[in-house]
C-alpha positions in Angstrom: 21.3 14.0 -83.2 22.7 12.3 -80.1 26.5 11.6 -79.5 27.5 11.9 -83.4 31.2 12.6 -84.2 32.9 14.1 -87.1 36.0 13.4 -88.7 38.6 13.2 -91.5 37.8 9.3 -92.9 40.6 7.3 -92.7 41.7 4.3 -95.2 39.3 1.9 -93.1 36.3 3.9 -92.5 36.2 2.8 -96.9 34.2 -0.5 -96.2 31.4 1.1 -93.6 30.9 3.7 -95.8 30.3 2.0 -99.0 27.5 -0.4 -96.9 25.5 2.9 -96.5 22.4 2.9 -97.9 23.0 5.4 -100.4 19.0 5.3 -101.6 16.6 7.9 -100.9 12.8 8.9 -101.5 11.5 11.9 -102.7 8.5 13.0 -103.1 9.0 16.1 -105.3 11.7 17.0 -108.6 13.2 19.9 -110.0 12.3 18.9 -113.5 14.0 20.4 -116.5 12.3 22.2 -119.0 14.0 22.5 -122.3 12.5 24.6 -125.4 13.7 26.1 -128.5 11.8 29.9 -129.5 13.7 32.1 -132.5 17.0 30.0 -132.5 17.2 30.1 -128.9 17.8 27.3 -126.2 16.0 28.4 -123.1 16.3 25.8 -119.9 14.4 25.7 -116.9 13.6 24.0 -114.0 10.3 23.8 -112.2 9.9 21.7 -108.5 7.0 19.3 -109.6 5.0 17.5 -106.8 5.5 13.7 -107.8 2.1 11.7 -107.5 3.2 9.0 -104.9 7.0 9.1 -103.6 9.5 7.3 -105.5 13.1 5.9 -104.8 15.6 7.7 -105.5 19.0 5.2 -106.4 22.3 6.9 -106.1 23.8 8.5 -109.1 27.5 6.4 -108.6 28.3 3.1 -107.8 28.7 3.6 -104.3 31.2 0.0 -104.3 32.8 1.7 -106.9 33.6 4.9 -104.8 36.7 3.9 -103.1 38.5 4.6 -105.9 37.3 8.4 -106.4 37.9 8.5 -102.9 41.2 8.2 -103.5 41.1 11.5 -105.7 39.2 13.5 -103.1 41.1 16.3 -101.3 39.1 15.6 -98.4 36.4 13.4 -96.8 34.6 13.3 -93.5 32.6 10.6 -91.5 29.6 11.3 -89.3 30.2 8.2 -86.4 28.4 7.0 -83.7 30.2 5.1 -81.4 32.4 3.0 -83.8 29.3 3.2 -86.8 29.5 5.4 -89.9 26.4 6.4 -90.2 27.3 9.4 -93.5 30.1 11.0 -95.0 31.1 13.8 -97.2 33.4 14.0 -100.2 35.4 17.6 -101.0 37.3 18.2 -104.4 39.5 21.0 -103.9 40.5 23.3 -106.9 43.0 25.7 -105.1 44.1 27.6 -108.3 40.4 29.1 -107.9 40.0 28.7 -104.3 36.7 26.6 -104.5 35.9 23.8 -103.0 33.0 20.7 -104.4 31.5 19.0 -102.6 31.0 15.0 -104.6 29.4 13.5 -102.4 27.0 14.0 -99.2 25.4 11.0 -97.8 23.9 9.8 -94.1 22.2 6.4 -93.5 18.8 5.9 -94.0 18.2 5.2 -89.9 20.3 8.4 -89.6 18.1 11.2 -92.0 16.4 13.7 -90.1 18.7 14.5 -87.7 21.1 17.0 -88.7 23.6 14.4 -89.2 23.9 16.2 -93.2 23.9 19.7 -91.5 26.7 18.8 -89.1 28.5 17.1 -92.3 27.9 20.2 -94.3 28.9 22.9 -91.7 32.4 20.5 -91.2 32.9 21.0 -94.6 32.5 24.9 -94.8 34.7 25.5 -91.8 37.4 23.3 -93.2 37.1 25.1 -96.8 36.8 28.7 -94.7 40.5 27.3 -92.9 42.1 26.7 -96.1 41.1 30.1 -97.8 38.0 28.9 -100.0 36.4 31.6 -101.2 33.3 29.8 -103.0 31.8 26.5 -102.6 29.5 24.1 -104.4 27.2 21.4 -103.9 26.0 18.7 -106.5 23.4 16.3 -106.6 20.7 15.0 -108.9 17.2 16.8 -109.9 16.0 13.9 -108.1 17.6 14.3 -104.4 14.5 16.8 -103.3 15.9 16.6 -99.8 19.5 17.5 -100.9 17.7 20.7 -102.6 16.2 21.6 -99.4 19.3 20.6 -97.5 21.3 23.3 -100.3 18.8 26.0 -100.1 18.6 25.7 -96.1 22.3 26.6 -95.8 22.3 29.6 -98.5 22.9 27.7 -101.8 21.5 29.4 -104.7 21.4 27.5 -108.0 23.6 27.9 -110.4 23.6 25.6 -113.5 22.9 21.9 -114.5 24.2 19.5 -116.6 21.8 16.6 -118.0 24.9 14.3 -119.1 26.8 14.1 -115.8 26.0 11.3 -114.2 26.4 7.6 -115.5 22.4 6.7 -114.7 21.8 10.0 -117.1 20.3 12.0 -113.9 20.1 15.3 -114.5 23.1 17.3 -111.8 22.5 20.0 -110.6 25.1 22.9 -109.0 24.0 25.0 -105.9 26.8 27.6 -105.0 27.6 30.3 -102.1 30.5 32.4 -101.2 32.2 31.8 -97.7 33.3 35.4 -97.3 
């Protein structure tokens, strides 16, 4: 991971971060399996093996983010030297002590080597500081490596929504409790 540095982004770590390449491959899905039997809608999801890998665009309009940003409770940069090389967006609901996180992304130069782990385990120690008792993680059926990224840190599934994003990607919510 070499010298990589963690912090809370400031007003002009917005630029750097939204020239990220937010793209990814994958070369599997969680595809969704919908089917009606005696009245009953019964949903599931199934990791297919894609064929040849395909590209993966981001599910938000990553110039567009600054704004959100805004509404965040929280987000963290992964730096090295003066370069952002990721960042992480939190959404705190304190009423229910939870904590979401929007938005996990590391530069394409930058996968592979921990720099999403480190951005992840900055996360659950800032949410474990402020009392969280639960946290979340969402991303699209189509961000295999953000599965395996959820599942390595204890994530277990826990619901979808095929209408959340703008592009119409399927989201899907990965949960785990911090006590």
């Amino acid at each position: 991971m070499g010298n990589v540095y963690i912090r809370p982004a400031v007003a002009t770590d917005m630029p750097g971060l939204m020239r990220i390449d937010h793209t990814g491959t994958s070369d599997y899905v969680w595809q969704l399996d919908l089917r009606k039997e005696n009245g009953q809608v019964i949903a599931g999801f199934r990791e297919v093996r894609l064929p040849r890998p395909v590209n993966v665009n981001y599910p938000r309009d990553p110039l567009a983010l600054a704004d959100e940003w805004a509404q965040r409770s929280a987000t963290f940069v992964a730096l090295t030297g003066d370069a952002s090389i990721g960042y992480v967006c939190v959404l705190e609901h304190s009423h229910a002590t939870t904590v979401w996180i929007t938005d996990l992304v590391v530069d394409v130069q930058s996968r592979h080597q921990g720099i999403g782990s480190a951005l992840l385990n900055a996360v659950q120690d800032w949410a474990t500081s402020r009392g969280a008792r639960d946290i979340f993680l969402e991303m699209s059926s189509k961000n295999y490596p953000a599965i395996r990224l959820a599942l390595k840190f204890g994530f277990e599934f826990c619901g979808y929504n095929d209408h959340y994003y703008v592009t119409k990607d399927v989201a899907l919510f990965f949960g785990r409790s911090l006590l």
